[in-house]
Steps between C-alpha positions, in 0.01 A plus 500: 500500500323268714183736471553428104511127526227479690306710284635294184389182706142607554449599146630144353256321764183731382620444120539089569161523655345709193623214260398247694130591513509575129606173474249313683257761357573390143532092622134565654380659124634171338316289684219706465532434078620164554172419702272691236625322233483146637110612608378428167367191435398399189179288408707177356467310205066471549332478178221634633435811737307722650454858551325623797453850703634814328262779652554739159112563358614445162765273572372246666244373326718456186760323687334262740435132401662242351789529278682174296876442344506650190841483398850734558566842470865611484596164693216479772185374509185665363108478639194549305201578695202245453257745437489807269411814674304771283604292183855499557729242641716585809859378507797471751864499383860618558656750356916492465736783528495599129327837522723559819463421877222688561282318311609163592218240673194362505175624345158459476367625175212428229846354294842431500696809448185730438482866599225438762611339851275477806766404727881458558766301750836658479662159629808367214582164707200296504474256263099490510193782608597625844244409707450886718616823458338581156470864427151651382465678270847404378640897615328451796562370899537144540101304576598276797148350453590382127665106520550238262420179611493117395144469303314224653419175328090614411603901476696374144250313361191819586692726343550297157154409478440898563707599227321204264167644594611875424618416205206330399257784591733709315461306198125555499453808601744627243267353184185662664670807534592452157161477339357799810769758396353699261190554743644541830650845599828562730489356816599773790780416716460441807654728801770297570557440151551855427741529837696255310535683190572843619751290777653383154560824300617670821772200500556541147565876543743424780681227283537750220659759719771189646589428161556868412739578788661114428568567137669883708698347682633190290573776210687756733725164633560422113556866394819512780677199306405637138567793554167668386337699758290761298299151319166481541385212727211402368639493090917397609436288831525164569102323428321392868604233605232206353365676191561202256350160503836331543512620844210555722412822648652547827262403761487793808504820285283382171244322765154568596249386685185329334 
């Protein structure tokens, strides 16, 4: 008997000991997400910013510079670069939890909602533009070289009168290419320009093939409540999620990168 209560002794001290280092193990992984969460630190209520590093090739270029308050997206505040890059404006907004918590944060974009993103921040509690820990390409590892910053009081005003001046030079080269276009053959693309494109379609192919298995999936969790199991998916299934105008196509599996 005393053999027995000895035994019964040592196993309630080794199963004490067991739950108290799961304890402080799972005290020690709160912290850990308490600590992460408080890290980010948004850019504050600046009206204008700036976007510097991002090491990306094709990236970078389009996102650096100067960026100005353009108004709100889903509650938070939107940035319009001040320069167009290849003819097409570059934007940063939020996106809310509508299309589901995946796709939920901040964006970078040539618009608001579109199906092309060049980068993402997965962060829900910061009122304004994290300043670190963007991801690029958006389904890629986070760029610790990519920050947002305060623009300086000159860096504004350079990038306006750069966006005055493109537009300008747009202006007149687009009537002499008007009265030239009859005479002038095809321009080739350039190398990089044709990286870009066959970059593009390879994204394209990749975002058909999400939406496929998506529009899968979402019918086979329908079919269990309706009861319709032999329905064909792509005639009987719920649409993807985005496909109308009302609501904007959701961001991570309809994006690509420019």
């Amino acid at each position: 008997q005393q053999q027995q209560q000895q035994q019964q002794a040592q196993q309630q001290q080794s199963t004490s000991q067991q739950q108290g280092q799961q304890h402080a193990r799972q005290q020690q992984q709160q912290q850990g997400s308490m600590q992460q969460v408080t890290s980010v630190e948004g850019i504050g209520n600046e009206v204008h910013i700036s976007i510097s590093g991002c090491t990306h090739a094709t990236v970078g270029p389009i996102v650096r510079g100067t960026f100005t308050l353009s108004g709100e997206n889903h509650g938070r505040p939107a940035y319009k670069k001040d320069t167009q890059v290849n003819g097409l404006d570059v934007m940063m907004y939020f996106w809310d939890e509508r299309d589901g918590p995946n796709f939920c944060g901040w964006w970078f974009g040539p618009k608001v909602g579109g199906d092309q993103v060049w980068a993402y921040h997965p962060d829900k509690q910061t009122t304004t533009p994290p300043k670190v820990g963007w991801k690029v390409p958006y389904d890629g590892p986070v760029d610790v070289t990519f920050v947002i910053s305060k623009a300086a009081q000159g860096q504004a005003a350079v990038g306006q009168q750069q966006q005055a001046a493109w537009n300008q030079q747009q202006h007149q080269a687009y009537g002499q290419q008007q009265g030239m276009a009859s005479q002038q053959q095809p321009q080739q693309q350039t190398p990089q320009q044709q990286a870009m494109a066959a970059w593009q379609q390879q994204q394209q192919q990749q975002l058909q093939m999400r939406t496929r298995a998506l529009l899968r999936q979402q019918w086979r969790q329908a079919s269990r409540y309706r009861g319709r199991e032999g329905a064909s998916p792509m005639c009987d299934g719920p649409s993807a999620p985005g496909t109308s105008r009302r609501r904007q196509p959701a961001p991570v599996q309809r994006r690509q990168l420019m």
